[in-house]
PDB file with one MODEL, atoms N, CA, C and O in Angstrom:
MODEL        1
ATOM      1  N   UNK A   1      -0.433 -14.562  42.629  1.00  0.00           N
ATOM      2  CA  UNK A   1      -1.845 -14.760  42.384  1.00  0.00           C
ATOM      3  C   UNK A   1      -2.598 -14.444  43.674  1.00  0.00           C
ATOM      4  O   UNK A   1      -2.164 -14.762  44.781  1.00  0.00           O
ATOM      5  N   UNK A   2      -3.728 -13.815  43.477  1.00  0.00           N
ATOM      6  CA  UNK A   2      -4.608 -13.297  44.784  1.00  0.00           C
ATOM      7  C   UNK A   2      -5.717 -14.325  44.674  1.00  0.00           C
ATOM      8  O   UNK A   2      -5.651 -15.252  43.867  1.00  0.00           O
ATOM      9  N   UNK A   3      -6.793 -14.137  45.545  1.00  0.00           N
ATOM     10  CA  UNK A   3      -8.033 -14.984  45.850  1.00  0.00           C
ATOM     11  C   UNK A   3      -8.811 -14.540  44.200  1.00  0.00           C
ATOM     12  O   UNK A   3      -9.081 -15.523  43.511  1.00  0.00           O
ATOM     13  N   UNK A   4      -9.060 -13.546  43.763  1.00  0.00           N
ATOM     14  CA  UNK A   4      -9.324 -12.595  43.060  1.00  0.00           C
ATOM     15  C   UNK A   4      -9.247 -13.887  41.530  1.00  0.00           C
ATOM     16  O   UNK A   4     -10.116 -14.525  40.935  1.00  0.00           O
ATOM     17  N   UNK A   5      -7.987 -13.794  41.416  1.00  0.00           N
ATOM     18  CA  UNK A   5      -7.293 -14.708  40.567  1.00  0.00           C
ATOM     19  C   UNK A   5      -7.846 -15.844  40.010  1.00  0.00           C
ATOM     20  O   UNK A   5      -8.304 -16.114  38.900  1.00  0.00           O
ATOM     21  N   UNK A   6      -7.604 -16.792  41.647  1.00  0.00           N
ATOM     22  CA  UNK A   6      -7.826 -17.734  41.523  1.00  0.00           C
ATOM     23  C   UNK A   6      -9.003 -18.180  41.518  1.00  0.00           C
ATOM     24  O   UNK A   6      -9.187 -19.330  41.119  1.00  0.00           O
ATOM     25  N   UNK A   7     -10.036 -17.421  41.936  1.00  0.00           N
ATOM     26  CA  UNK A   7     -11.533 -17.697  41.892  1.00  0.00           C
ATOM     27  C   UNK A   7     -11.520 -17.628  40.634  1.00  0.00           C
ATOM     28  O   UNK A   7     -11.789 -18.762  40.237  1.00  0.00           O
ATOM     29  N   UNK A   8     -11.305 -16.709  39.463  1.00  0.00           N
ATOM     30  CA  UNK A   8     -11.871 -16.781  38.341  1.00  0.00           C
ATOM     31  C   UNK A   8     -11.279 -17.784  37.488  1.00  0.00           C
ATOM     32  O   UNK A   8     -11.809 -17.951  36.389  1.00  0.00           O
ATOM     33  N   UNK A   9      -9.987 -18.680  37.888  1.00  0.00           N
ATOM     34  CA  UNK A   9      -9.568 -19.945  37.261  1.00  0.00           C
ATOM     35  C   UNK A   9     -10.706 -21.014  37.303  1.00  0.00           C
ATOM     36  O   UNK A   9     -11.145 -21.679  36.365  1.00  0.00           O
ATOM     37  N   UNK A  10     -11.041 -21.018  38.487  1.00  0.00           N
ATOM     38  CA  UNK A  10     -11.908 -21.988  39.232  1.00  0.00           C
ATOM     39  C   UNK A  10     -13.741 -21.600  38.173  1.00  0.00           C
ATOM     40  O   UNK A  10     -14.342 -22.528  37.631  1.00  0.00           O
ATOM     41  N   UNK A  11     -14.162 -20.412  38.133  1.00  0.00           N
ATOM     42  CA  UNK A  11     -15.105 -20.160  37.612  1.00  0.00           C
ATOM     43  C   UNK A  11     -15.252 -20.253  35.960  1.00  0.00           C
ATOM     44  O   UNK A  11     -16.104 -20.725  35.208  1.00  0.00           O
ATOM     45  N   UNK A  12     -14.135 -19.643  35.801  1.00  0.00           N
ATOM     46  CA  UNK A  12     -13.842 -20.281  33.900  1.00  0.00           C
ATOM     47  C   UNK A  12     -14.079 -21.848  33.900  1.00  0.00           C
ATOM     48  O   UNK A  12     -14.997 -22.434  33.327  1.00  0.00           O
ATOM     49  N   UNK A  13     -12.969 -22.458  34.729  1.00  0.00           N
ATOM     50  CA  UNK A  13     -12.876 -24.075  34.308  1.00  0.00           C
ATOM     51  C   UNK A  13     -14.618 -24.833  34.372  1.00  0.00           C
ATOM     52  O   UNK A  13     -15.183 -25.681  33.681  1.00  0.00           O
ATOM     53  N   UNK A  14     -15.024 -24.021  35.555  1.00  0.00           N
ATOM     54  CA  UNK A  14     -16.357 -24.957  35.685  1.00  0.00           C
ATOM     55  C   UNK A  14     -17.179 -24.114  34.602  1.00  0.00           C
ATOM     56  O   UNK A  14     -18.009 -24.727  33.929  1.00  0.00           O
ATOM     57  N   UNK A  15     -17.051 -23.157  34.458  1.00  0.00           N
ATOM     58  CA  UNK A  15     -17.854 -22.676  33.344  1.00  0.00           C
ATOM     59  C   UNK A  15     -17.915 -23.832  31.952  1.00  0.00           C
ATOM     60  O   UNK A  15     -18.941 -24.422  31.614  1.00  0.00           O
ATOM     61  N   UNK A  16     -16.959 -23.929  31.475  1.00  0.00           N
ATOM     62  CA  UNK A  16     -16.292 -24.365  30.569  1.00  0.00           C
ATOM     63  C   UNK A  16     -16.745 -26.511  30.437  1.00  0.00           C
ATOM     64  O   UNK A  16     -16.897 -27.325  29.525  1.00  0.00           O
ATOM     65  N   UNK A  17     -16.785 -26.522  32.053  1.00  0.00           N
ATOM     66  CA  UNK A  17     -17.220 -28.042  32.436  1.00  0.00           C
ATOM     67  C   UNK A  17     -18.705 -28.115  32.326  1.00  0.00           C
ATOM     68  O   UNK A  17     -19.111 -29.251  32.080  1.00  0.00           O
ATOM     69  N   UNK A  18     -19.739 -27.072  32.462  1.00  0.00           N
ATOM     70  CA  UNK A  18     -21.057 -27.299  32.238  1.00  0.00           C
ATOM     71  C   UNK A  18     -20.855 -26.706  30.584  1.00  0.00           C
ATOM     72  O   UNK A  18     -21.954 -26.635  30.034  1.00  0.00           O
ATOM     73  N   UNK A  19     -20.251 -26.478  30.113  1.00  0.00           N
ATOM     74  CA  UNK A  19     -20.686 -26.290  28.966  1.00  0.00           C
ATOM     75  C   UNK A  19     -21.564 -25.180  28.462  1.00  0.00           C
ATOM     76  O   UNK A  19     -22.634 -25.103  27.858  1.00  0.00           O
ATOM     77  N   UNK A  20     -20.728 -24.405  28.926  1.00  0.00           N
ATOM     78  CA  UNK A  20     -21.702 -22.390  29.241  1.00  0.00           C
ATOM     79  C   UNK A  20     -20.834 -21.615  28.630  1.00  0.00           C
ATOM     80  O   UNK A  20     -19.615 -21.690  28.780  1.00  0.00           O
ATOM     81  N   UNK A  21     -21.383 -20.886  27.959  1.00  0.00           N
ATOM     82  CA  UNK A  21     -20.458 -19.178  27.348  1.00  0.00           C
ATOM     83  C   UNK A  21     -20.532 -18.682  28.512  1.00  0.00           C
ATOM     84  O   UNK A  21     -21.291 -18.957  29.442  1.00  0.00           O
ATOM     85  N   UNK A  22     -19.512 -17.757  28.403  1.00  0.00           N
ATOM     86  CA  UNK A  22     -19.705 -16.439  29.648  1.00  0.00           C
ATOM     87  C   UNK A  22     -21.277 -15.612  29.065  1.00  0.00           C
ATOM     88  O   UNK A  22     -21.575 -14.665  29.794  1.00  0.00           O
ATOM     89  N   UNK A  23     -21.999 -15.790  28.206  1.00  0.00           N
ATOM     90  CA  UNK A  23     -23.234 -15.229  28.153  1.00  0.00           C
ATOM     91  C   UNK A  23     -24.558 -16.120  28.613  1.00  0.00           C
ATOM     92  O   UNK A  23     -25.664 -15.804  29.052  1.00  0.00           O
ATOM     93  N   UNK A  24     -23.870 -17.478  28.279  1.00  0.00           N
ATOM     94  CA  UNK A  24     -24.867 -18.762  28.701  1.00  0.00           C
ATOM     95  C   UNK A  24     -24.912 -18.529  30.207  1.00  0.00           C
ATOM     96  O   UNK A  24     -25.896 -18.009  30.733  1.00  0.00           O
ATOM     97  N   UNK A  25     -23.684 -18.974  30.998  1.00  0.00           N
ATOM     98  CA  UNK A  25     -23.788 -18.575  32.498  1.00  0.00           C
ATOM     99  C   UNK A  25     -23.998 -16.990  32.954  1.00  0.00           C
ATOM    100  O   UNK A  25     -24.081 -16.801  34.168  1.00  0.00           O
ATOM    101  N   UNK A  26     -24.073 -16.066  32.251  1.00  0.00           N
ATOM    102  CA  UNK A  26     -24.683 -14.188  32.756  1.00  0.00           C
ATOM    103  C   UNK A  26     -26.592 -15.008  32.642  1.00  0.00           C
ATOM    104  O   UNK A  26     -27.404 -14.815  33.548  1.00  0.00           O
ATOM    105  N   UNK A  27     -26.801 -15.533  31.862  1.00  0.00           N
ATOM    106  CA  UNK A  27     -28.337 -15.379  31.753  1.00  0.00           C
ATOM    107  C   UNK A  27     -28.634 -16.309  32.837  1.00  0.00           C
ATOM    108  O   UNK A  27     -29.419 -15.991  33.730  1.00  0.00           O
ATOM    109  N   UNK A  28     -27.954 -17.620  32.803  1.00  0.00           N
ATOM    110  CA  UNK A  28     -28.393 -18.641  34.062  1.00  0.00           C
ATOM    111  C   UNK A  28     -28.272 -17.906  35.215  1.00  0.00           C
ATOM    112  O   UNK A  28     -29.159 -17.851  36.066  1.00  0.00           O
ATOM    113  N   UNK A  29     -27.063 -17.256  35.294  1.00  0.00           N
ATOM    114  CA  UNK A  29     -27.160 -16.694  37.001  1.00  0.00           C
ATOM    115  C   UNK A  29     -27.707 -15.343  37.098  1.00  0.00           C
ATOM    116  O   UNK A  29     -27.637 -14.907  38.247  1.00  0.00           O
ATOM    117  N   UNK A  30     -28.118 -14.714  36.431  1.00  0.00           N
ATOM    118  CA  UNK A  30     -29.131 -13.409  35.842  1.00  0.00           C
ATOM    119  C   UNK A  30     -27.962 -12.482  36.411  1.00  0.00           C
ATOM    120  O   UNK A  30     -28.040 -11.958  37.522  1.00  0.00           O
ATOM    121  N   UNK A  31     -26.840 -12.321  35.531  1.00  0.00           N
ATOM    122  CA  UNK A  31     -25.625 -11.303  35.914  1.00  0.00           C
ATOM    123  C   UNK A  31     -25.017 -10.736  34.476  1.00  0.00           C
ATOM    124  O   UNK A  31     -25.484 -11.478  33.612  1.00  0.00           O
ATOM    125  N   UNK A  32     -24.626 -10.272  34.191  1.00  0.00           N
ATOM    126  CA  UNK A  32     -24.105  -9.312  32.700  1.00  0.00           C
ATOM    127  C   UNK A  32     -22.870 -10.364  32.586  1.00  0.00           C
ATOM    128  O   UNK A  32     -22.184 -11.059  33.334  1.00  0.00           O
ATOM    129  N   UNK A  33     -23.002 -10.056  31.154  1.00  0.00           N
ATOM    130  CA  UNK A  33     -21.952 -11.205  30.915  1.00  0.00           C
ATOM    131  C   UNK A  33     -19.998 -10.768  30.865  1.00  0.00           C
ATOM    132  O   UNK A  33     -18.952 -11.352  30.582  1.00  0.00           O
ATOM    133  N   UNK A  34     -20.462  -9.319  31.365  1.00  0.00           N
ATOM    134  CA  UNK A  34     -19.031  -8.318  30.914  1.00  0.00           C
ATOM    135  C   UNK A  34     -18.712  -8.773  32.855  1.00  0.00           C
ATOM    136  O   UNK A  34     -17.568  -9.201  33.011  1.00  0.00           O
ATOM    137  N   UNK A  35     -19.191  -8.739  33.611  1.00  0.00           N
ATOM    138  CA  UNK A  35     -19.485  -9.361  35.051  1.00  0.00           C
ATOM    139  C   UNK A  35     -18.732 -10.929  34.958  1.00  0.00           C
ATOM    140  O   UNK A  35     -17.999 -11.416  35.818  1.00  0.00           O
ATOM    141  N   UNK A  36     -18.999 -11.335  34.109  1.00  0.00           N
ATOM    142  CA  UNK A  36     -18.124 -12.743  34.451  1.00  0.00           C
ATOM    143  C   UNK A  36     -16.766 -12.369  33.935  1.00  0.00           C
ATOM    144  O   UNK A  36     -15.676 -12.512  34.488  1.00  0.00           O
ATOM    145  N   UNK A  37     -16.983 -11.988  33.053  1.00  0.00           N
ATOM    146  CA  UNK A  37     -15.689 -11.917  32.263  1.00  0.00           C
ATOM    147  C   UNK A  37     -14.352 -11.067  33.410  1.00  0.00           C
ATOM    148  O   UNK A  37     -13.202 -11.267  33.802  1.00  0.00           O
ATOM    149  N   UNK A  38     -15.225 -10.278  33.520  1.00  0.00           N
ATOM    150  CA  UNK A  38     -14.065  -9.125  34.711  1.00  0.00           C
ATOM    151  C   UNK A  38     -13.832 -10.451  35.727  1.00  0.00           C
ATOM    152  O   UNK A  38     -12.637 -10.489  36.019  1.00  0.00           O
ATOM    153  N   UNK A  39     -14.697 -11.720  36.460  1.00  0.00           N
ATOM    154  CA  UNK A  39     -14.271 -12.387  37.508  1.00  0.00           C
ATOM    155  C   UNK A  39     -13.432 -13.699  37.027  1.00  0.00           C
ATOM    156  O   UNK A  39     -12.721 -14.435  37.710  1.00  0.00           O
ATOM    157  N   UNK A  40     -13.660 -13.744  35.993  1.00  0.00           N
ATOM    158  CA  UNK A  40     -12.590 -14.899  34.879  1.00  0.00           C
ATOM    159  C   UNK A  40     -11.575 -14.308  35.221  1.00  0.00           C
ATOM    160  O   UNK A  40     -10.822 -15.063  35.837  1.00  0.00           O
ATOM    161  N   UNK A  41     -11.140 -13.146  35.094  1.00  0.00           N
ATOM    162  CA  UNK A  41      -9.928 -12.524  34.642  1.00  0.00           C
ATOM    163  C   UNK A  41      -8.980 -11.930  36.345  1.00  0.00           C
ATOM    164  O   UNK A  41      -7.788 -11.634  36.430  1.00  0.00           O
ATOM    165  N   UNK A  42     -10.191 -11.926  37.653  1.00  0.00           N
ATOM    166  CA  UNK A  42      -9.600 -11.888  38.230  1.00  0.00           C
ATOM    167  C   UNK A  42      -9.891 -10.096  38.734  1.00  0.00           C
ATOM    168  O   UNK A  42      -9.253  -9.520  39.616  1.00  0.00           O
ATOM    169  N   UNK A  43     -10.612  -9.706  38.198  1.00  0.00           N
ATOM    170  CA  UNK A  43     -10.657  -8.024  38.267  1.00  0.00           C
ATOM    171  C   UNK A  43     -11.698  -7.493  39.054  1.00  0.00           C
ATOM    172  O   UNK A  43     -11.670  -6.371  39.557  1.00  0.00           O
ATOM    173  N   UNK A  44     -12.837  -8.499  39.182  1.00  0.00           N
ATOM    174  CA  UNK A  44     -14.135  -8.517  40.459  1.00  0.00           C
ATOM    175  C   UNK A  44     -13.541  -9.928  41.304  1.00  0.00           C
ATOM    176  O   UNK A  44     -12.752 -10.846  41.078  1.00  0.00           O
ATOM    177  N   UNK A  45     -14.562  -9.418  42.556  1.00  0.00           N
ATOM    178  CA  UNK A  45     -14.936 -10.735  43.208  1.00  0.00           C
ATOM    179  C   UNK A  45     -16.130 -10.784  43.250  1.00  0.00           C
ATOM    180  O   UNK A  45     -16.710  -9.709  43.094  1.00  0.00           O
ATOM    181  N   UNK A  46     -16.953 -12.003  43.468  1.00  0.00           N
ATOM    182  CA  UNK A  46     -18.514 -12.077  43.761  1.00  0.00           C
ATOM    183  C   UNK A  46     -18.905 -11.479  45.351  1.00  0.00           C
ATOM    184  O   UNK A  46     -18.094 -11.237  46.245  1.00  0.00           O
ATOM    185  N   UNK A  47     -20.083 -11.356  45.392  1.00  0.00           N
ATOM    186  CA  UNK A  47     -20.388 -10.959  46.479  1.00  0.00           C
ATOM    187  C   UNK A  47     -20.619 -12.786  47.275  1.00  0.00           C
ATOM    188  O   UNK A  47     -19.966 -13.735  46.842  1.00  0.00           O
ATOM    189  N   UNK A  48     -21.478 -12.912  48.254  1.00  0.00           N
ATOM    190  CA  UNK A  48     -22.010 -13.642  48.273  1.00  0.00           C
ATOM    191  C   UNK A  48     -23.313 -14.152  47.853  1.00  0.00           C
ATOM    192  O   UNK A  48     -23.571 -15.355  47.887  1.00  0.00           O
ATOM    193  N   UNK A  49     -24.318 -13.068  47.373  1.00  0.00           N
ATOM    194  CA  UNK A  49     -25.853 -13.736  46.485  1.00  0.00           C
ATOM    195  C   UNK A  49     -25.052 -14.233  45.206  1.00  0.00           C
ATOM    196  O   UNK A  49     -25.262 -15.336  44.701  1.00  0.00           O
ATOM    197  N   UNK A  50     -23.634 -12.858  44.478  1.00  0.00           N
ATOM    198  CA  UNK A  50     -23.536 -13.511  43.487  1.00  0.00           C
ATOM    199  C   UNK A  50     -22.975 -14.973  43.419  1.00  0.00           C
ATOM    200  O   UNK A  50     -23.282 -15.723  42.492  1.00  0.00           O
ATOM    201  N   UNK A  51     -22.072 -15.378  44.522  1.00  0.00           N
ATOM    202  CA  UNK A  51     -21.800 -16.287  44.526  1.00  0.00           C
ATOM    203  C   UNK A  51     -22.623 -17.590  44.756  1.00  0.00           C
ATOM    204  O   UNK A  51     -21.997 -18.649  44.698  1.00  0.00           O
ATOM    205  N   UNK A  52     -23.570 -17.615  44.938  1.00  0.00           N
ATOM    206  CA  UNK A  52     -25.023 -18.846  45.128  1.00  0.00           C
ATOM    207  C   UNK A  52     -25.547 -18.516  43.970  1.00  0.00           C
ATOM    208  O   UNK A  52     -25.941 -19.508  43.357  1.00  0.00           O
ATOM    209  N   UNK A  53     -25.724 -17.428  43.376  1.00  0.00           N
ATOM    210  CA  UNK A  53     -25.866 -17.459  41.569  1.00  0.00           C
ATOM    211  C   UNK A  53     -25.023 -18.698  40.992  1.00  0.00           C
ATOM    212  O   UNK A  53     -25.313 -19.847  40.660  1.00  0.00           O
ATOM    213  N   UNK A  54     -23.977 -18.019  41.022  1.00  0.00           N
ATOM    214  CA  UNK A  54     -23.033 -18.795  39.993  1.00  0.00           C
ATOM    215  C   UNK A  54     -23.630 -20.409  40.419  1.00  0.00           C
ATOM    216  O   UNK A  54     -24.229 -21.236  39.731  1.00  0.00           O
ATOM    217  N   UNK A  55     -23.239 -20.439  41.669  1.00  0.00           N
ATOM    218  CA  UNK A  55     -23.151 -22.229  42.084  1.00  0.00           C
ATOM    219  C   UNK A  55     -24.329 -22.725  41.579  1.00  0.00           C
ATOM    220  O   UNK A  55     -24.478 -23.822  41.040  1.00  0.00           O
ATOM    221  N   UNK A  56     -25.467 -21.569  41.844  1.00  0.00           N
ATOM    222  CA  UNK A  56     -26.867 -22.506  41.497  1.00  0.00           C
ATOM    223  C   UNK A  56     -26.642 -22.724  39.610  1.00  0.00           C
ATOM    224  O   UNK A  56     -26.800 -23.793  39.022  1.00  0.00           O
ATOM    225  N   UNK A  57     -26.334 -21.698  39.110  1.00  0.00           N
ATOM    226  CA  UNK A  57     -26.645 -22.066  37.788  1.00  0.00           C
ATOM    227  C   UNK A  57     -25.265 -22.787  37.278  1.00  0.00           C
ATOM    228  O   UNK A  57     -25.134 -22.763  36.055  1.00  0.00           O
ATOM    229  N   UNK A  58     -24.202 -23.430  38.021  1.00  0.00           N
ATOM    230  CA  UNK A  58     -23.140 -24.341  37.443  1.00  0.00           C
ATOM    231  C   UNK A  58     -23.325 -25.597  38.220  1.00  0.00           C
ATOM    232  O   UNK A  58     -22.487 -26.487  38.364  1.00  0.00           O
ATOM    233  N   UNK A  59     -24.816 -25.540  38.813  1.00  0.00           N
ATOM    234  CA  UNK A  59     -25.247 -26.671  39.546  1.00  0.00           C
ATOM    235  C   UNK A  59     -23.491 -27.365  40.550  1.00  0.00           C
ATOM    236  O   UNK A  59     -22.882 -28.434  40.591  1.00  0.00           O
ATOM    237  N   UNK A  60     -23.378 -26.383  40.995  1.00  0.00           N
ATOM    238  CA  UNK A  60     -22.130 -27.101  41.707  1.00  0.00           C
ATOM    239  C   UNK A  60     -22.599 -26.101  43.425  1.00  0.00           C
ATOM    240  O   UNK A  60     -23.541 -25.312  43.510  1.00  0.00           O
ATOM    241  N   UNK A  61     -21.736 -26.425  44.449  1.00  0.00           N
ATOM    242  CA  UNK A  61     -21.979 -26.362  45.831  1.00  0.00           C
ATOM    243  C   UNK A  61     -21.275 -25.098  45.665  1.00  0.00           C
ATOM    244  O   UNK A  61     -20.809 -24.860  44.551  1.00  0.00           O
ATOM    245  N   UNK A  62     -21.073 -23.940  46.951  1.00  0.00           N
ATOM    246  CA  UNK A  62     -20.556 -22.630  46.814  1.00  0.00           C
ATOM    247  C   UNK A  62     -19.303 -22.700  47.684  1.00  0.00           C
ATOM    248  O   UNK A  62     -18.424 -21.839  47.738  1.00  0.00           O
ATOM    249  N   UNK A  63     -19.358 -24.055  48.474  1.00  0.00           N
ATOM    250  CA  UNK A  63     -18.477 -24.283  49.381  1.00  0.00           C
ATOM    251  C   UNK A  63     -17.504 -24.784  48.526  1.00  0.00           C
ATOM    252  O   UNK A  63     -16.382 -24.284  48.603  1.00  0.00           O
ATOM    253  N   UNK A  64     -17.791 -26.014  47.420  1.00  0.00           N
ATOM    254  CA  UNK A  64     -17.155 -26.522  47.020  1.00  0.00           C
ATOM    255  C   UNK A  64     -16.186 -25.329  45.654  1.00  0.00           C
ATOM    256  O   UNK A  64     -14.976 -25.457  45.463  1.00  0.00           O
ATOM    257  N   UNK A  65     -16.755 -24.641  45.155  1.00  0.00           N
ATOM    258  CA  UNK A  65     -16.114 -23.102  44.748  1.00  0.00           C
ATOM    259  C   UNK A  65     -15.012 -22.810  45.334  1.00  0.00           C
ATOM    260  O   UNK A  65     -13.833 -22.911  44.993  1.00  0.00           O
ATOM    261  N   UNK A  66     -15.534 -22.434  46.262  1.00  0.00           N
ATOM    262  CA  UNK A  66     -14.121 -21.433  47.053  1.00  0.00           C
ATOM    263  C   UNK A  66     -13.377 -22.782  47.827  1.00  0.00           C
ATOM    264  O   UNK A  66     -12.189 -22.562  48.062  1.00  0.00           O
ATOM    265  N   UNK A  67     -13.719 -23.730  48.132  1.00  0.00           N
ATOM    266  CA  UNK A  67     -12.811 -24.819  48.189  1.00  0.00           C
ATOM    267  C   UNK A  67     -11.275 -25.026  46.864  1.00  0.00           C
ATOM    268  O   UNK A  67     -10.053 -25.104  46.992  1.00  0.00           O
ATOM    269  N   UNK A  68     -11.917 -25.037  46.071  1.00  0.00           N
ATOM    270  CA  UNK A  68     -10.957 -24.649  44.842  1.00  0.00           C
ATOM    271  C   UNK A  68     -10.719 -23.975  44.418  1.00  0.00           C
ATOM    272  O   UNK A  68     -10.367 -24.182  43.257  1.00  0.00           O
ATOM    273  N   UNK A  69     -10.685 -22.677  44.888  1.00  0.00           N
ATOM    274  CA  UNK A  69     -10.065 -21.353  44.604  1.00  0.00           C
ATOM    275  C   UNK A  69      -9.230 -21.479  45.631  1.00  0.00           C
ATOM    276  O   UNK A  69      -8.044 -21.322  45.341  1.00  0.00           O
ATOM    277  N   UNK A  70      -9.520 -21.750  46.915  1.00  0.00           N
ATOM    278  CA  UNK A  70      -8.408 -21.590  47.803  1.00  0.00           C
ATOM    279  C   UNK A  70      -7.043 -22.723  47.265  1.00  0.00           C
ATOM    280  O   UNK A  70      -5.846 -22.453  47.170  1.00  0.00           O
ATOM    281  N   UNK A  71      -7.782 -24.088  46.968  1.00  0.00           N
ATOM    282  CA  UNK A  71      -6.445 -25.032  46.427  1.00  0.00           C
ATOM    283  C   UNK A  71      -5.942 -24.492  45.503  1.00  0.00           C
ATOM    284  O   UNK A  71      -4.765 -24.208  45.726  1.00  0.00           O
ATOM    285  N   UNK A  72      -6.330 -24.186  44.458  1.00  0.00           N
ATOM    286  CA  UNK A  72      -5.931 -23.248  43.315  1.00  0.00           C
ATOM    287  C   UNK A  72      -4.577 -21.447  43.479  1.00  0.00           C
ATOM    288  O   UNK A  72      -3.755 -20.881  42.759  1.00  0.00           O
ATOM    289  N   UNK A  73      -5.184 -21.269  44.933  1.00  0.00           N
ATOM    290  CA  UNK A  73      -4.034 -20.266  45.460  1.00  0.00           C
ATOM    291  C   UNK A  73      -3.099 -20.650  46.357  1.00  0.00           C
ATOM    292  O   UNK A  73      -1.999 -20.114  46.489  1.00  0.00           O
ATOM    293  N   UNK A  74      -3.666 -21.904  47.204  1.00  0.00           N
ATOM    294  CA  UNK A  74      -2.108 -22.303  47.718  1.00  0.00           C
ATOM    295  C   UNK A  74      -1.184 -23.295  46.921  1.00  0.00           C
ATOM    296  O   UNK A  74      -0.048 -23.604  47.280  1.00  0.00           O
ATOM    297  N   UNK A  75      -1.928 -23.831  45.603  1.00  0.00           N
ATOM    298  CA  UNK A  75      -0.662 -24.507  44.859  1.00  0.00           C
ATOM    299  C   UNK A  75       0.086 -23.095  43.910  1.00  0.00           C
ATOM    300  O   UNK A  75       1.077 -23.323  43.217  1.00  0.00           O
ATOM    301  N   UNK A  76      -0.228 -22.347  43.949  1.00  0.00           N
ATOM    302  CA  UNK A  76       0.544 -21.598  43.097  1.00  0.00           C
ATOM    303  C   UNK A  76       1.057 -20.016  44.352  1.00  0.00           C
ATOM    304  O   UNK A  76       0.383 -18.987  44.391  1.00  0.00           O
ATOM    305  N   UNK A  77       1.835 -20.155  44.877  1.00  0.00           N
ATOM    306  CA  UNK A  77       2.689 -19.206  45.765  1.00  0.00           C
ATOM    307  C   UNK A  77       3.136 -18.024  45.195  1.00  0.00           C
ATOM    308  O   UNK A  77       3.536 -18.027  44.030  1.00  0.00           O
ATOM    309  N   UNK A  78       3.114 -16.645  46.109  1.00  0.00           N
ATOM    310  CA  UNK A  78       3.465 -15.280  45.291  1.00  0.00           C
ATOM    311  C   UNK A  78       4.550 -15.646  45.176  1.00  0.00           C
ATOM    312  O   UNK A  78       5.097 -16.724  45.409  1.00  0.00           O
ATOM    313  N   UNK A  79       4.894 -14.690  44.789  1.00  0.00           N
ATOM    314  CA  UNK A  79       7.100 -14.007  45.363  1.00  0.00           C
ATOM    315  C   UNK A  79       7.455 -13.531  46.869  1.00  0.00           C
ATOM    316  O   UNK A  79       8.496 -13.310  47.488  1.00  0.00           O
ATOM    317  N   UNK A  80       6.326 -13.494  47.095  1.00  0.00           N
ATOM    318  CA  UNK A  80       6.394 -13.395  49.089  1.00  0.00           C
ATOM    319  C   UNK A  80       6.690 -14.238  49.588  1.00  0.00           C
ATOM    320  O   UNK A  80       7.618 -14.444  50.370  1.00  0.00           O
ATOM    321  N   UNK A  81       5.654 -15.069  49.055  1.00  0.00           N
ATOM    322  CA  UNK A  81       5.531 -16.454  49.643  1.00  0.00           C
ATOM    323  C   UNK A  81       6.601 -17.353  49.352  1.00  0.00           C
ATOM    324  O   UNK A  81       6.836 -18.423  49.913  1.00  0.00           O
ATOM    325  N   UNK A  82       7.239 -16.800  48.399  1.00  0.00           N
ATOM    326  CA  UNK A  82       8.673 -18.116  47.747  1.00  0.00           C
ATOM    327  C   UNK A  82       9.925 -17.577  48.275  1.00  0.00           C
ATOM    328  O   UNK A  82      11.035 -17.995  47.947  1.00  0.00           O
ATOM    329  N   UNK A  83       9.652 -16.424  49.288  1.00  0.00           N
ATOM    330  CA  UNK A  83      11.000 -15.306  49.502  1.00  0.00           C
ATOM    331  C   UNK A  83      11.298 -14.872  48.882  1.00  0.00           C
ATOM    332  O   UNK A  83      12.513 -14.685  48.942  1.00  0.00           O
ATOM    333  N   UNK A  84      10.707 -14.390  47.916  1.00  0.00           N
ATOM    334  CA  UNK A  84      11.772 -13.550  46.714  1.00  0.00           C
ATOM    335  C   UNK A  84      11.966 -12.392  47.026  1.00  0.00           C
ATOM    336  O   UNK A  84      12.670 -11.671  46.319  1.00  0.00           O
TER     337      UNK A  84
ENDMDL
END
């Protein structure tokens, strides 16, 4: 799993915790809703405006975001990381 990844675990779940479609949160954070979906999945990253989007419209902190994307990538280790 990359940063990539795990940000969009972190962005689904809180998506999902305010109680937002991926079209509900494209209109709150004024971003296309095919745009979340690619960062759900791990296939974009946000920039940083987009990322104070998201936070502002999941009313959550941007620090606290990538705070849990990063926990989210060091509990789950590559095959590098496990020696494989």
């Amino acid at each position: 799993m990359d940063i990539a990844e795990a940000f969009g675990k972190v962005l689904r779940r809180a998506r999902l915790k305010a109680e937002l479609t991926q079209e509900g949160l494209a209109f709150a954070a004024e971003l296309q809703r095919n745009y979340i979906s690619l960062m759900e999945r791990g296939h974009h990253q946000p920039t940083l405006s987009t990322l104070i989007s998201l936070s502002a419209a999941l009313e959550r902190s941007p620090i606290d975001l990538l705070s849990e994307a990063l926990t989210e990538l060091e509990g789950n280790p590559t095959a590098d990381q496990l020696g494989r």
